[in-house]
N, C-alpha and C positions, 0 to 999 in steps of 0.2 A: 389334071383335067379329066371331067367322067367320060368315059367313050361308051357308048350306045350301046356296045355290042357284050358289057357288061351285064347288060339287064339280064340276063339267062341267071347271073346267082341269086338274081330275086329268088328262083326257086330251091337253091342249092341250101338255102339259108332259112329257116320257117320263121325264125326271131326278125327277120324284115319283110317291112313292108313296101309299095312302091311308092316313095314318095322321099322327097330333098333329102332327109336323114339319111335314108338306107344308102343313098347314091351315093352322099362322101362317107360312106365307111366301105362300101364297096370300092370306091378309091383307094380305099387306105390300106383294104384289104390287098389288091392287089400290087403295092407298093413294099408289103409288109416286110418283104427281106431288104429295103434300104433302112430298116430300125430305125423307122419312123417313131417319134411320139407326138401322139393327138392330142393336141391341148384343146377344151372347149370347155364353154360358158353354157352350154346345153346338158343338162340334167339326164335326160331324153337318152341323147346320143352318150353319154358318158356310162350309163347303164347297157346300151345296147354293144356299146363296144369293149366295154371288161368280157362282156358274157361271151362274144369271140375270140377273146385274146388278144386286144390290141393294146399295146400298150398308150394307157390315158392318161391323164391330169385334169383337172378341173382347174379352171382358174376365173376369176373376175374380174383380173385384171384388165381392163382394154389400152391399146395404145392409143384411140382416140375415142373422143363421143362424139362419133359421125353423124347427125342429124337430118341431114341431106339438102342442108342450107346452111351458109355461110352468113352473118350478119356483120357489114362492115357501116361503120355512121359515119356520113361524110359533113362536119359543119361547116367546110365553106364552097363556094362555087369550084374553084380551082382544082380541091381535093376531090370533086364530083366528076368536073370535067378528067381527072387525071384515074379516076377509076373508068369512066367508060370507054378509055382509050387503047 
């Protein structure tokens, strides 16, 4: 989890900037001796973080494709009444 009091290596670091990316690598940075590996689907973040030495991975894989809605079809009353309950 990022803690606040990180934000001071925004400066430490010229390759970041302030904003969501730099935060979890700032994370990762300070984690960096549990040898960690970063895996991400961000192009972005997978450049910025070789160029610190973190160890990456890219991947595309997702475990899910989160939408941020679930679509359940209910055809009959019963299965409706038993979802809204």
């Amino acid at each position: 989890m990022y803690n606040r009091h990180w934000d001071k290596y925004l400066d430490k670091y010229p390759i970041l900037t302030d904003n969501t990316d730099s935060r979890i690598i700032i994370t990762i940075l300070q984690h960096k001796k549990d040898n960690l590996i970063f895996i991400t689907g961000d192009s972005n973040c997978l450049c910025i973080a070789k160029t610190l030495g973190i160890t990456v991975e890219y991947s595309t894989k997702r475990e899910d494709d989160y939408t941020g809605y679930k679509e359940d079809i209910c055809s009959t009353d019963e299965e409706l009444v038993k979802f809204y309950s």
